[in-house]
mmCIF file of the N, C-alpha and C atoms, coordinates in Angstrom:
data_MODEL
# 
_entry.id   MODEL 
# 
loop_
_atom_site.group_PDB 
_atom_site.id 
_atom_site.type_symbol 
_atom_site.label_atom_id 
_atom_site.label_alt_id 
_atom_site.label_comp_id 
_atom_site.label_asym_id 
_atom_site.label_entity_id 
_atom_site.label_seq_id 
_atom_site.pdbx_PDB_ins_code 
_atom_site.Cartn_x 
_atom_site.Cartn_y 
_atom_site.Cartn_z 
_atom_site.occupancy 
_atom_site.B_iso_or_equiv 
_atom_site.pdbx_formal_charge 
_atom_site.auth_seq_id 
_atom_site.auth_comp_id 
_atom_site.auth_asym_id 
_atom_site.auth_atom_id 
_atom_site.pdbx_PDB_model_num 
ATOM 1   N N  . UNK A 1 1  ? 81.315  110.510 97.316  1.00 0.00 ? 1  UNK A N  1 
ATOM 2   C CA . UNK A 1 1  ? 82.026  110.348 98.576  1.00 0.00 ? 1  UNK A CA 1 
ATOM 3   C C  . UNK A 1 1  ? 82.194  111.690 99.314  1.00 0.00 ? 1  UNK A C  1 
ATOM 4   N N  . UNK A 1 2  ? 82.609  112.994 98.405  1.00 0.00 ? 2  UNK A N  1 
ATOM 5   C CA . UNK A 1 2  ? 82.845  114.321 99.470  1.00 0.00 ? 2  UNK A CA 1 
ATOM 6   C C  . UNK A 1 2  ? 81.254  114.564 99.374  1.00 0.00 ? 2  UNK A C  1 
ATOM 7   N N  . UNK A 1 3  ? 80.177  114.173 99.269  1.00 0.00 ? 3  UNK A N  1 
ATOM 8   C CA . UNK A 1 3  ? 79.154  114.861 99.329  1.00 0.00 ? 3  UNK A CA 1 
ATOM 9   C C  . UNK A 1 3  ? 78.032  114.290 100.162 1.00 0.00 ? 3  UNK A C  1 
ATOM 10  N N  . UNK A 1 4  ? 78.041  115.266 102.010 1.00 0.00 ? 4  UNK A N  1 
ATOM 11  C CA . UNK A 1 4  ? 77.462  114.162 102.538 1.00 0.00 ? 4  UNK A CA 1 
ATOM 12  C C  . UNK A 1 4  ? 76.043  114.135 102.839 1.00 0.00 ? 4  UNK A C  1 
ATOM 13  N N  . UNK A 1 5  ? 74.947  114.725 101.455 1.00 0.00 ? 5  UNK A N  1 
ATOM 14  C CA . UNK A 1 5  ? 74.133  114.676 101.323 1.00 0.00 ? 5  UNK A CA 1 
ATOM 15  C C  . UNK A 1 5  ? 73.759  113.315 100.647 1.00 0.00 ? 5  UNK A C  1 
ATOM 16  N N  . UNK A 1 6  ? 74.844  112.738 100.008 1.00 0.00 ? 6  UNK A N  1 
ATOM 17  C CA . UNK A 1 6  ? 74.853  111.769 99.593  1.00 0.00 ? 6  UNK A CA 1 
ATOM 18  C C  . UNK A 1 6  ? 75.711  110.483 99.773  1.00 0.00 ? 6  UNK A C  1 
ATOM 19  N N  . UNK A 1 7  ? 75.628  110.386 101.375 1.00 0.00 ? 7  UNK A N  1 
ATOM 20  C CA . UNK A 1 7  ? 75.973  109.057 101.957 1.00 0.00 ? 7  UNK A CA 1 
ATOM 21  C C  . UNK A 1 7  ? 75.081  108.252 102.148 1.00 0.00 ? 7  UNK A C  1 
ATOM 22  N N  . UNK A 1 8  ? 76.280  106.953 102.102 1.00 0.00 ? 8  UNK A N  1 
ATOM 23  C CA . UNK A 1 8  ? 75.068  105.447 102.368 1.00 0.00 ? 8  UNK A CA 1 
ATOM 24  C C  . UNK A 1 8  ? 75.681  105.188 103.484 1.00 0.00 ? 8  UNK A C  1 
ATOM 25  N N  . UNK A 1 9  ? 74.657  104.779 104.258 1.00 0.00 ? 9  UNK A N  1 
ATOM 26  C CA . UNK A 1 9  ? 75.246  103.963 105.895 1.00 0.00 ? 9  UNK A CA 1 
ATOM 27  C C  . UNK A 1 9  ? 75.759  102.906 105.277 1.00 0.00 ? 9  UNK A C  1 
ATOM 28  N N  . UNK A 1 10 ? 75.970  102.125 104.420 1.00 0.00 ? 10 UNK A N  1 
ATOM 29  C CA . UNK A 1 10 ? 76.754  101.023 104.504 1.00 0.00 ? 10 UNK A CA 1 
ATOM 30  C C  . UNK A 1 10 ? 78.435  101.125 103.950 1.00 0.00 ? 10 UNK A C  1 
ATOM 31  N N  . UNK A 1 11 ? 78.050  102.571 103.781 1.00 0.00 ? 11 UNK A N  1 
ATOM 32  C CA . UNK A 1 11 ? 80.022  103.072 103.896 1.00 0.00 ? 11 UNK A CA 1 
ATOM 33  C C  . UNK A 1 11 ? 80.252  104.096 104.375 1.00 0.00 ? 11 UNK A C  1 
ATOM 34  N N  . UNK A 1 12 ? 79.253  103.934 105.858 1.00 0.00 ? 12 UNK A N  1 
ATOM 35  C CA . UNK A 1 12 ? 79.447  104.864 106.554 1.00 0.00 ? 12 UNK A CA 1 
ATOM 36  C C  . UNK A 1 12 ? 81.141  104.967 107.135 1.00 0.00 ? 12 UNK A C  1 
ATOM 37  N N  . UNK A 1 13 ? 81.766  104.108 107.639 1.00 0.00 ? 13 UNK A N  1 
ATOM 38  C CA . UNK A 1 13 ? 83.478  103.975 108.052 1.00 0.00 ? 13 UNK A CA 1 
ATOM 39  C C  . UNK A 1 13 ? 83.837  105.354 106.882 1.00 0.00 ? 13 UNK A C  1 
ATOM 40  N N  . UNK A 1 14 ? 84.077  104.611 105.417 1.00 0.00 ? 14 UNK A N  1 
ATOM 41  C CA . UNK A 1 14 ? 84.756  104.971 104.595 1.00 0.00 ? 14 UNK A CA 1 
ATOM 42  C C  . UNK A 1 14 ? 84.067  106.649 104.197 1.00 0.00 ? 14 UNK A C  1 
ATOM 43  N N  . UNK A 1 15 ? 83.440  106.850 104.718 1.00 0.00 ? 15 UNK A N  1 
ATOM 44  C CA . UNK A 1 15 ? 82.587  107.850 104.159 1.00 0.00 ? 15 UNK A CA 1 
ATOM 45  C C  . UNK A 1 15 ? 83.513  109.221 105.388 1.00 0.00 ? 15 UNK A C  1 
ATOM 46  N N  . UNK A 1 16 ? 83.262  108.342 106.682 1.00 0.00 ? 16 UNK A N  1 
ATOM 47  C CA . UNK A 1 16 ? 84.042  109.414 107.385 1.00 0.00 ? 16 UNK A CA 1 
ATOM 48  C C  . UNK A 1 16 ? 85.412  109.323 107.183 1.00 0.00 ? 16 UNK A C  1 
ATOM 49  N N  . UNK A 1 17 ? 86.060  108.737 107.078 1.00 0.00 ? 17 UNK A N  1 
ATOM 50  C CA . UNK A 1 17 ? 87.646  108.925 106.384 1.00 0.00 ? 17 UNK A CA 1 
ATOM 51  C C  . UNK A 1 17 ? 88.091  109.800 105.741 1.00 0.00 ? 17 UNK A C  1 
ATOM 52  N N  . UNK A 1 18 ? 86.850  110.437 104.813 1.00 0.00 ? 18 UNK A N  1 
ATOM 53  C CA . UNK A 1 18 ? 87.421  111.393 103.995 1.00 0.00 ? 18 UNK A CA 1 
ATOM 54  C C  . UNK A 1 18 ? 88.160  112.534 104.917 1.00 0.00 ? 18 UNK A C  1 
ATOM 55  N N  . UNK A 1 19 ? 87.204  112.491 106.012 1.00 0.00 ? 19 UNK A N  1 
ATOM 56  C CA . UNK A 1 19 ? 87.549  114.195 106.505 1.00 0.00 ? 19 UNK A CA 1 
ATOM 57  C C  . UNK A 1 19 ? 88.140  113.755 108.058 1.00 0.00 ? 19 UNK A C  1 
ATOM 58  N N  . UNK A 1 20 ? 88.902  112.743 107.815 1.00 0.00 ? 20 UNK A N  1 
ATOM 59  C CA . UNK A 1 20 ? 89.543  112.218 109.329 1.00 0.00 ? 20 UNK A CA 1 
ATOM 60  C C  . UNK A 1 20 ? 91.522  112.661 109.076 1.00 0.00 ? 20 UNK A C  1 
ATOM 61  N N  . UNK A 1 21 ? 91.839  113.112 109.775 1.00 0.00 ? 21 UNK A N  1 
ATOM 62  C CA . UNK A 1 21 ? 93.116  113.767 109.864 1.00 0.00 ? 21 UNK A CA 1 
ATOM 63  C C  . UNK A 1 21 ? 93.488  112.162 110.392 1.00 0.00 ? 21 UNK A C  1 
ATOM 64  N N  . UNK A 1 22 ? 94.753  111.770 109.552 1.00 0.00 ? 22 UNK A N  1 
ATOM 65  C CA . UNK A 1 22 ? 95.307  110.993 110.211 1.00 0.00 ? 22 UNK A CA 1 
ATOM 66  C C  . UNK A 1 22 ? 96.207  111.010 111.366 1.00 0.00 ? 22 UNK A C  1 
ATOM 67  N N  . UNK A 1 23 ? 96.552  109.964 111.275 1.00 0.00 ? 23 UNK A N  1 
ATOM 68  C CA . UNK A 1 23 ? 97.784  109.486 112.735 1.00 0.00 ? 23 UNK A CA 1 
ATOM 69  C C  . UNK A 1 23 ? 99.053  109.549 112.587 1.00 0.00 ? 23 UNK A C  1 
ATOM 70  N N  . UNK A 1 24 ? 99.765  109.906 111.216 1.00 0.00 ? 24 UNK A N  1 
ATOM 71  C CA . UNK A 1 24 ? 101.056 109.638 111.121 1.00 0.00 ? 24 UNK A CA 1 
ATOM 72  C C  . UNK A 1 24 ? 101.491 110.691 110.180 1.00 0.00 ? 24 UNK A C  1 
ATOM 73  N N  . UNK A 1 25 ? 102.274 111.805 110.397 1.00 0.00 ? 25 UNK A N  1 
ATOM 74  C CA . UNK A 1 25 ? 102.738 113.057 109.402 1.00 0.00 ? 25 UNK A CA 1 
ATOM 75  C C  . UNK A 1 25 ? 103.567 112.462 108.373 1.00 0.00 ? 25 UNK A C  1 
ATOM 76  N N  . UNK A 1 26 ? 103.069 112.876 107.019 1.00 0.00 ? 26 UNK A N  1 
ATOM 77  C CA . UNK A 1 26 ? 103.099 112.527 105.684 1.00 0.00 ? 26 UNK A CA 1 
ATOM 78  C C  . UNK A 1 26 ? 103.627 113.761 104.817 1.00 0.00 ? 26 UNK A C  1 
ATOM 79  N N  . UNK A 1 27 ? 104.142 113.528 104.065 1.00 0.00 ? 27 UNK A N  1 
ATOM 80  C CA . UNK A 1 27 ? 104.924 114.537 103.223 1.00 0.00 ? 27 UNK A CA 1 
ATOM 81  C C  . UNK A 1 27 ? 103.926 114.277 101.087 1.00 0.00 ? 27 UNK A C  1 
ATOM 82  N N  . UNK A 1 28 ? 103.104 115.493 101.271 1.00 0.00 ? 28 UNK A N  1 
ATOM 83  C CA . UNK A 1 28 ? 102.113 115.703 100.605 1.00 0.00 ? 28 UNK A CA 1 
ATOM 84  C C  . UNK A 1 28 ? 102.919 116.306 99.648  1.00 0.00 ? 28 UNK A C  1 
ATOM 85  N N  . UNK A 1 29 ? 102.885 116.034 98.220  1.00 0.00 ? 29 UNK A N  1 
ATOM 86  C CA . UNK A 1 29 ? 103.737 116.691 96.748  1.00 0.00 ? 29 UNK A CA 1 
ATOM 87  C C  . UNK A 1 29 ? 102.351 116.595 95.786  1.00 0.00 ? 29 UNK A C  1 
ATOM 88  N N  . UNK A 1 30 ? 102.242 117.955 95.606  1.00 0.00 ? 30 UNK A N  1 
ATOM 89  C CA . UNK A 1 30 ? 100.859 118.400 94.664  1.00 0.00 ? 30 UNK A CA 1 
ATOM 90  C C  . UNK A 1 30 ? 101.260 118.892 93.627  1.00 0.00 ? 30 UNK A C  1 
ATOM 91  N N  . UNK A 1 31 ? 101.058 118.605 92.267  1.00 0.00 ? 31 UNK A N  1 
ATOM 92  C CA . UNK A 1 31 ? 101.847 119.417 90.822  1.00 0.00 ? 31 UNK A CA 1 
ATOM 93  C C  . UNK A 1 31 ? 100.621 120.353 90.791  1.00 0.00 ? 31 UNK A C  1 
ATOM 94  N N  . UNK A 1 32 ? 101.550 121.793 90.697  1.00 0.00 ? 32 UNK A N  1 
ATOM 95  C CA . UNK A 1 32 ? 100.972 123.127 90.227  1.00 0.00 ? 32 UNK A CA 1 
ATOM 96  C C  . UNK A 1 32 ? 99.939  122.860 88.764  1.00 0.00 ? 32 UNK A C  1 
ATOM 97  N N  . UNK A 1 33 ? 100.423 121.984 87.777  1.00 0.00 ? 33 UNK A N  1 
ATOM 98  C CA . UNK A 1 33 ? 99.459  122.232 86.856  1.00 0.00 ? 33 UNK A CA 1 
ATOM 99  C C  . UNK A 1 33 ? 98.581  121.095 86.605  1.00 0.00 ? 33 UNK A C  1 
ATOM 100 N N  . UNK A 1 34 ? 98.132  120.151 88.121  1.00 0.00 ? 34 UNK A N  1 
ATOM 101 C CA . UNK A 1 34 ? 97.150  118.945 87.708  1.00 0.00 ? 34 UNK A CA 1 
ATOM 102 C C  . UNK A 1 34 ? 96.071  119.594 87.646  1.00 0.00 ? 34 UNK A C  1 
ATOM 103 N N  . UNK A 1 35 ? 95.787  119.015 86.495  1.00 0.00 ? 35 UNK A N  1 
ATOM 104 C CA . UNK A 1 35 ? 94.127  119.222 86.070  1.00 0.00 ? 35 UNK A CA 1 
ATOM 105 C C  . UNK A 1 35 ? 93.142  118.082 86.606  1.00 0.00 ? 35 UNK A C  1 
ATOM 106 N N  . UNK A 1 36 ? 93.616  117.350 87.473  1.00 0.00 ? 36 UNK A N  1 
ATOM 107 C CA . UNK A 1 36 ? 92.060  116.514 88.160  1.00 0.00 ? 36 UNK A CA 1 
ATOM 108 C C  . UNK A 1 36 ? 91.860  117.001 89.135  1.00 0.00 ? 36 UNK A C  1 
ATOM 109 N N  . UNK A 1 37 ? 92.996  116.847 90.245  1.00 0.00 ? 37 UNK A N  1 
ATOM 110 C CA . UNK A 1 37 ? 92.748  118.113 91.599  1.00 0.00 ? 37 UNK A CA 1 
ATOM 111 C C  . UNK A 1 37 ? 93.330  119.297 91.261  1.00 0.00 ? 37 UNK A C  1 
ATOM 112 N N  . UNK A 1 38 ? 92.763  120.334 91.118  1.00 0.00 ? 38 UNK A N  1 
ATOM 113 C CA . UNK A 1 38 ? 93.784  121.756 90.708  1.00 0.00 ? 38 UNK A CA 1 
ATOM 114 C C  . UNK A 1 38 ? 94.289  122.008 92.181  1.00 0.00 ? 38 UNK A C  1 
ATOM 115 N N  . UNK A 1 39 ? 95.629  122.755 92.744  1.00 0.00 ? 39 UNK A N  1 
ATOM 116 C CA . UNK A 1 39 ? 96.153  123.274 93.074  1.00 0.00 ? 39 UNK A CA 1 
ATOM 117 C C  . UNK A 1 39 ? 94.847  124.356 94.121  1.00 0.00 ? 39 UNK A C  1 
ATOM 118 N N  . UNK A 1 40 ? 94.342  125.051 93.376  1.00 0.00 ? 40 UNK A N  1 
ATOM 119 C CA . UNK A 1 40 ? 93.486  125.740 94.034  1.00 0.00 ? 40 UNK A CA 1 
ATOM 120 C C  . UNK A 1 40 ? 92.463  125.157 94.689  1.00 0.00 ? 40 UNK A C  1 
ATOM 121 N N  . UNK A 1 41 ? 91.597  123.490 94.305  1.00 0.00 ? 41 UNK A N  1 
ATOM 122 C CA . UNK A 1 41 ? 91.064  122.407 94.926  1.00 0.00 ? 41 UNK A CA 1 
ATOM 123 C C  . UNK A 1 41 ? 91.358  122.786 96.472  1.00 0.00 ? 41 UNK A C  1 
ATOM 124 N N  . UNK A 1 42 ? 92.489  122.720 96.757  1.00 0.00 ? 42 UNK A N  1 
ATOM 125 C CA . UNK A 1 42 ? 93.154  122.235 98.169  1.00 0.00 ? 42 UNK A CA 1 
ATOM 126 C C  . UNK A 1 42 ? 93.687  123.574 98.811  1.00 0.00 ? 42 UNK A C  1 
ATOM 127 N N  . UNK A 1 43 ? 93.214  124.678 99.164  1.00 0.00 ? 43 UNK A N  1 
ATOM 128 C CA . UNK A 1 43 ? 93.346  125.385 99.444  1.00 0.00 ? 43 UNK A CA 1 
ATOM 129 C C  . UNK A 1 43 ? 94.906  125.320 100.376 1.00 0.00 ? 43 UNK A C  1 
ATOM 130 N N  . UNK A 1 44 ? 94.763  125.246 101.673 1.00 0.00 ? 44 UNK A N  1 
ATOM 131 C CA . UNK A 1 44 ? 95.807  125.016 102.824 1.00 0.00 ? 44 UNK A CA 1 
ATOM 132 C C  . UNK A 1 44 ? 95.910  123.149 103.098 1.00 0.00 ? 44 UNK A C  1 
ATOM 133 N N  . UNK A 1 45 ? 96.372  122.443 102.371 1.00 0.00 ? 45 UNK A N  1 
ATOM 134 C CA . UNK A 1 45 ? 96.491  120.821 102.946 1.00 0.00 ? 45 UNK A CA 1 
ATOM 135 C C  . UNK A 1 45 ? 96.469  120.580 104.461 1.00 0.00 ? 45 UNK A C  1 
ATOM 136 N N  . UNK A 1 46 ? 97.647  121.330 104.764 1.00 0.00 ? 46 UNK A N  1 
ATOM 137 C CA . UNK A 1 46 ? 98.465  121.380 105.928 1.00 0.00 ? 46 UNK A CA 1 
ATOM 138 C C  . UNK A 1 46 ? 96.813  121.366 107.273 1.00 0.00 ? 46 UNK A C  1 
ATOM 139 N N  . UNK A 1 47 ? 95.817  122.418 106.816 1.00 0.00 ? 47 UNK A N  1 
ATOM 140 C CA . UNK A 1 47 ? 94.879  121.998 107.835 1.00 0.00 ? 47 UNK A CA 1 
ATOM 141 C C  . UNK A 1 47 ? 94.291  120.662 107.661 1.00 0.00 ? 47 UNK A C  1 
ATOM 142 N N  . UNK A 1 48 ? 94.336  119.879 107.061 1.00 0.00 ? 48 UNK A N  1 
ATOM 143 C CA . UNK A 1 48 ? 93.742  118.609 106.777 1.00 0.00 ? 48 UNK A CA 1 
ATOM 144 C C  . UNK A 1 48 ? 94.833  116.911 107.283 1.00 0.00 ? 48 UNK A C  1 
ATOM 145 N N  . UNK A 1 49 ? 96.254  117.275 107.375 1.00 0.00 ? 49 UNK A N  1 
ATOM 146 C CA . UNK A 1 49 ? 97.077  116.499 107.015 1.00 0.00 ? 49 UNK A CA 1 
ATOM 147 C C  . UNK A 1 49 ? 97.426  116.293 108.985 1.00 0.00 ? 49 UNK A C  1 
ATOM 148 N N  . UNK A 1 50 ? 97.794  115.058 109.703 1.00 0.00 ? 50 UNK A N  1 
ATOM 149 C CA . UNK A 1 50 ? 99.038  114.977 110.989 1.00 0.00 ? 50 UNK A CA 1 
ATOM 150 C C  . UNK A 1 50 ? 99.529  116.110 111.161 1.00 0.00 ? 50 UNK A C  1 
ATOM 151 N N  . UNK A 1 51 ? 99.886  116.918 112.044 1.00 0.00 ? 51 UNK A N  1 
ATOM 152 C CA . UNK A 1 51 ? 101.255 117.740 112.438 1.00 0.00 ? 51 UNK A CA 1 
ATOM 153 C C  . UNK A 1 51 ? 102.352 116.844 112.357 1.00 0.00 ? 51 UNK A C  1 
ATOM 154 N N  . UNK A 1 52 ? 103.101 117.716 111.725 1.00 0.00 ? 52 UNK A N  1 
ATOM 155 C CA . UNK A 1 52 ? 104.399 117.308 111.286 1.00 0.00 ? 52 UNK A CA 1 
ATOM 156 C C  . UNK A 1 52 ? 104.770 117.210 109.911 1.00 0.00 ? 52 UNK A C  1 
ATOM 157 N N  . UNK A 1 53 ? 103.839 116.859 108.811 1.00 0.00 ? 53 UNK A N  1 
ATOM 158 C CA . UNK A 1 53 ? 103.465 116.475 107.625 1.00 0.00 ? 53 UNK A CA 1 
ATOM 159 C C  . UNK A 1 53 ? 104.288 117.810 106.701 1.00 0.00 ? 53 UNK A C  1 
ATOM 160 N N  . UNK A 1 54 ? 104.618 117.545 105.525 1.00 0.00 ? 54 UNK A N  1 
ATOM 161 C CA . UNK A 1 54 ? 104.877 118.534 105.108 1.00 0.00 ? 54 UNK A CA 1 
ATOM 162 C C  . UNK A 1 54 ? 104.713 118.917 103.619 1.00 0.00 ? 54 UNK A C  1 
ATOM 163 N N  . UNK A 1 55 ? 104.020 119.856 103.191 1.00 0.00 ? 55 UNK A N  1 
ATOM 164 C CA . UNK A 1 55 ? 103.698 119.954 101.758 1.00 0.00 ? 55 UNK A CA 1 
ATOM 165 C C  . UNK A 1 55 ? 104.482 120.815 101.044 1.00 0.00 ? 55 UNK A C  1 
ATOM 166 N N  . UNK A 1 56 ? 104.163 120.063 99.547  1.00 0.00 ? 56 UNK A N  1 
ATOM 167 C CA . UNK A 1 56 ? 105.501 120.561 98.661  1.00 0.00 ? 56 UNK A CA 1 
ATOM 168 C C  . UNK A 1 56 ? 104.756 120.878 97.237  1.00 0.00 ? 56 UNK A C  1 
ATOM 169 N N  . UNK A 1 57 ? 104.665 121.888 96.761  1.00 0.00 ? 57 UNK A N  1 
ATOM 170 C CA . UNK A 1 57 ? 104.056 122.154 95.730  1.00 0.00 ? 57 UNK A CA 1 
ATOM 171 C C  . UNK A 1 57 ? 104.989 122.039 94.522  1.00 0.00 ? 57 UNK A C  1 
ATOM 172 N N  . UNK A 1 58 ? 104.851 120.886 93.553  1.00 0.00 ? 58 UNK A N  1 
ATOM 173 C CA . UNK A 1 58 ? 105.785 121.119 92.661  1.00 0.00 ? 58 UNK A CA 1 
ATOM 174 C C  . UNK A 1 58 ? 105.292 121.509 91.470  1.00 0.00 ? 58 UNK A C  1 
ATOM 175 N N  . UNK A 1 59 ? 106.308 122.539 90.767  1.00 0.00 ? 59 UNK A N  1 
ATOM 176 C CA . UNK A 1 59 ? 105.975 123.287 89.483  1.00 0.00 ? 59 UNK A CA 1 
ATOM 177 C C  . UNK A 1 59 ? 106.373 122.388 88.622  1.00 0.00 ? 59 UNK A C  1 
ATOM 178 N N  . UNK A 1 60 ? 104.866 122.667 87.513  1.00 0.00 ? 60 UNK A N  1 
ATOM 179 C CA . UNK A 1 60 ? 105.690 122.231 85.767  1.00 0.00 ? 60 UNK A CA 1 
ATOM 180 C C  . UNK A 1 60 ? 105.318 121.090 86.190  1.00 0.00 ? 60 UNK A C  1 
ATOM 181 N N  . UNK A 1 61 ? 104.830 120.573 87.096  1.00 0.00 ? 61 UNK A N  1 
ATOM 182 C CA . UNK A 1 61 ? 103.997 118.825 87.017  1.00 0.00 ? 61 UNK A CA 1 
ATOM 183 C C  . UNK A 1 61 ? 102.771 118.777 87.350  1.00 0.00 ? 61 UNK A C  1 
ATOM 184 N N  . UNK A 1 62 ? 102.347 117.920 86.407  1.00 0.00 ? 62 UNK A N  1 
ATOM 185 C CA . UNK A 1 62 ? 100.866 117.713 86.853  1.00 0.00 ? 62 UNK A CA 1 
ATOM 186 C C  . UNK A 1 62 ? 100.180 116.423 87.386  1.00 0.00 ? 62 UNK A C  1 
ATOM 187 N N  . UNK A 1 63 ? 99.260  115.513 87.402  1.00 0.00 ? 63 UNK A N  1 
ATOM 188 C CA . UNK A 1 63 ? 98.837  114.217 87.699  1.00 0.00 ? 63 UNK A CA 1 
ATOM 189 C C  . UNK A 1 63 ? 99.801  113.067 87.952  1.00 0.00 ? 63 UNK A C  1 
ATOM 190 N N  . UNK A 1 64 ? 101.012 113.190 87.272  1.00 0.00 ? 64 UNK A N  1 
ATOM 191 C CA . UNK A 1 64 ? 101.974 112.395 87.447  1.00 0.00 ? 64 UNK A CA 1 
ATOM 192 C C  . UNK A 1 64 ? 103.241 113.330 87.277  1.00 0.00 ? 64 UNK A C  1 
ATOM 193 N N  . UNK A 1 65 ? 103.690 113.674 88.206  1.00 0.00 ? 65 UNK A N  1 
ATOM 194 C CA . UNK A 1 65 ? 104.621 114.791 88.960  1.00 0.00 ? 65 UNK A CA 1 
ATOM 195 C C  . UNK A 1 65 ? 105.995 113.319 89.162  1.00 0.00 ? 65 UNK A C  1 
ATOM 196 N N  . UNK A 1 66 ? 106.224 112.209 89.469  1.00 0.00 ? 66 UNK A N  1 
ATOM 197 C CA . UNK A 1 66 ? 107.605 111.717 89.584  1.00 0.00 ? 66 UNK A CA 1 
ATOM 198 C C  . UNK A 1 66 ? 107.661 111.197 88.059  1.00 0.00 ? 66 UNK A C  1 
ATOM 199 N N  . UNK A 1 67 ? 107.014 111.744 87.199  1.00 0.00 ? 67 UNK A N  1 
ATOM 200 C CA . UNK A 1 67 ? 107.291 111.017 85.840  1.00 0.00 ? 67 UNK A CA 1 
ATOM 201 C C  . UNK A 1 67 ? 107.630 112.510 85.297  1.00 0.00 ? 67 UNK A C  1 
ATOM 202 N N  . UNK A 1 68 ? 106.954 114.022 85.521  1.00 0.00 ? 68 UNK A N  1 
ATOM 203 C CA . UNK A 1 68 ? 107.232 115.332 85.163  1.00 0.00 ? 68 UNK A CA 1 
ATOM 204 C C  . UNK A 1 68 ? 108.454 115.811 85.535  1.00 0.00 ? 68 UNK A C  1 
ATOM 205 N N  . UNK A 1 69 ? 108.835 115.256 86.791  1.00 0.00 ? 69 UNK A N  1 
ATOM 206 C CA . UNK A 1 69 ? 109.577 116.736 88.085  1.00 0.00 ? 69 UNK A CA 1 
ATOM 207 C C  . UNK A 1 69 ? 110.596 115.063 88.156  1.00 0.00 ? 69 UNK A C  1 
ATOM 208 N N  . UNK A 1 70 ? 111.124 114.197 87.963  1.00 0.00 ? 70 UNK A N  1 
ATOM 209 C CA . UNK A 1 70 ? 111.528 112.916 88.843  1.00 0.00 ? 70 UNK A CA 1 
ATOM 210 C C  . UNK A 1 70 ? 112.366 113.419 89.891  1.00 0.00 ? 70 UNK A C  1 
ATOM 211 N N  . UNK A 1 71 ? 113.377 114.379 89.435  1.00 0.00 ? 71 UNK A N  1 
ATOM 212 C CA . UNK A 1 71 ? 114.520 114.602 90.258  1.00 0.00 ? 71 UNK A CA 1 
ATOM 213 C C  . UNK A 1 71 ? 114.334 115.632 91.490  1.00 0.00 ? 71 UNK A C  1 
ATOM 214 N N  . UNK A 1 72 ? 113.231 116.535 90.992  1.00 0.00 ? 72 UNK A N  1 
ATOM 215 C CA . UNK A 1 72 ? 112.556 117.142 92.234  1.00 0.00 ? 72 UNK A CA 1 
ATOM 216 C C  . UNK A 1 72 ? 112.001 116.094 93.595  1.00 0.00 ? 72 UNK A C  1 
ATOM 217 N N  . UNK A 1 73 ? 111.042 115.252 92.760  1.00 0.00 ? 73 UNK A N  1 
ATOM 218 C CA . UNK A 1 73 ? 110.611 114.098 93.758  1.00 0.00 ? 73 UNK A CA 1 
ATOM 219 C C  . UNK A 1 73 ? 111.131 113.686 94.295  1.00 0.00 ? 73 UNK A C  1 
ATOM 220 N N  . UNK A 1 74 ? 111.897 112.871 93.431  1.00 0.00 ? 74 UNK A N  1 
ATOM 221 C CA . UNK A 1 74 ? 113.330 112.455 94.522  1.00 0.00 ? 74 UNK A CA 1 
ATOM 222 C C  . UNK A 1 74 ? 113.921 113.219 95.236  1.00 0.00 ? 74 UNK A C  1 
ATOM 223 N N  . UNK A 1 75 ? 114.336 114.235 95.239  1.00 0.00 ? 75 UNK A N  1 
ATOM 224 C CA . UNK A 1 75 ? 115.299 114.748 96.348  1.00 0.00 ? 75 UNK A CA 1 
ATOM 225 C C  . UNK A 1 75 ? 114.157 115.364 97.706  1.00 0.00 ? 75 UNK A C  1 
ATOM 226 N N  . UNK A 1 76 ? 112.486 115.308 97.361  1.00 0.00 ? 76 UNK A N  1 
ATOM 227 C CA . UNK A 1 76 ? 111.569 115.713 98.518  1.00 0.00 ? 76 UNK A CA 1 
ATOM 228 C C  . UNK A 1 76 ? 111.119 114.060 98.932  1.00 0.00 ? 76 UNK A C  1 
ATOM 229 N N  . UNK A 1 77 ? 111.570 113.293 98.142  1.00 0.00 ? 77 UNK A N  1 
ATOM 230 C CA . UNK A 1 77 ? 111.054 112.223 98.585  1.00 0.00 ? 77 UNK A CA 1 
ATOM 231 C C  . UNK A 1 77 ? 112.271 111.664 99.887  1.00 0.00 ? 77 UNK A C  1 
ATOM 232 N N  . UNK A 1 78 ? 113.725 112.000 99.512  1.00 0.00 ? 78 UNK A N  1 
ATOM 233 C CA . UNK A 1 78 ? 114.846 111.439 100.001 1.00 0.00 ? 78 UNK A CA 1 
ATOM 234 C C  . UNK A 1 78 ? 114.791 112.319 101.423 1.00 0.00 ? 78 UNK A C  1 
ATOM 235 N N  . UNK A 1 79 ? 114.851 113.510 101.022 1.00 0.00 ? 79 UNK A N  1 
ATOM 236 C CA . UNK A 1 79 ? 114.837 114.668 102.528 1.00 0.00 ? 79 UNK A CA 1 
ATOM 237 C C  . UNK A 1 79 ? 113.546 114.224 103.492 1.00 0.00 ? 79 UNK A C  1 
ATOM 238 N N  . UNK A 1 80 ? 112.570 114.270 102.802 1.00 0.00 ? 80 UNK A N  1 
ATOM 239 C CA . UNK A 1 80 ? 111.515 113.646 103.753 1.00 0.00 ? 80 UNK A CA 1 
ATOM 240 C C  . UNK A 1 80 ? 112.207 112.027 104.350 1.00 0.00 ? 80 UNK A C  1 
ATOM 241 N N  . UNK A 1 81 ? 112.592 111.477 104.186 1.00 0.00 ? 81 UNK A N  1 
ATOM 242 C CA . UNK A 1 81 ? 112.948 110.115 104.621 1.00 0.00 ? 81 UNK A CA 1 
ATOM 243 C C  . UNK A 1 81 ? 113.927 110.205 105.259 1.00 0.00 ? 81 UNK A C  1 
ATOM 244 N N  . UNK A 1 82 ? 115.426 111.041 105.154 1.00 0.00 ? 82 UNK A N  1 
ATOM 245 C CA . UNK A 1 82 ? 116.620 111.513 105.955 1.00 0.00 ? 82 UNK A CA 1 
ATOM 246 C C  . UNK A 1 82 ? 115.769 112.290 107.413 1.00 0.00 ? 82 UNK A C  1 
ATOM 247 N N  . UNK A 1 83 ? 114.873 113.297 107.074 1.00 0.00 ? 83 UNK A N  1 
ATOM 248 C CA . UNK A 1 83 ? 114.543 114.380 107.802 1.00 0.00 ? 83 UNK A CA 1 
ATOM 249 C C  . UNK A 1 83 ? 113.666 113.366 109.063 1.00 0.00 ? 83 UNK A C  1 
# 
């Protein structure tokens, strides 16, 4: 899918999605130590993500960060939703 030497026109839609900035600012939470997307993967989100959106790097979680960090999540999950 990120490789667009290797697209099929018949997912062509889904194929451009990857690299389509959406429509609605989203509050992005990345764990510092996932090992499927590393941290370093994603250089700056923020160029990829709505204006407005806001990213939150959380430490000491990885792939599953509200099962690592819960109470961190929660309180970026709650502020994002108050805010």
């Amino acid at each position: 899918m990120f490789d667009p030497a290797r697209h099929v026109e018949a997912y062509a839609a889904e194929q451009a999605a990857i690299t389509a900035v959406g429509e609605r600012p989203i509050l992005f939470l990345h764990g510092t130590d996932d090992g499927s997307i590393g941290s370093d993967v994603i250089h700056n989100p923020k160029d990829h993500l709505p204006q407005g959106s806001r990213v939150e790097r959380i430490d000491d979680a990885a792939t599953f960060s509200n099962l690592e960090q819960p109470e961190r999540i929660k309180r970026e999950v709650l502020a994002w939703l108050a805010g």
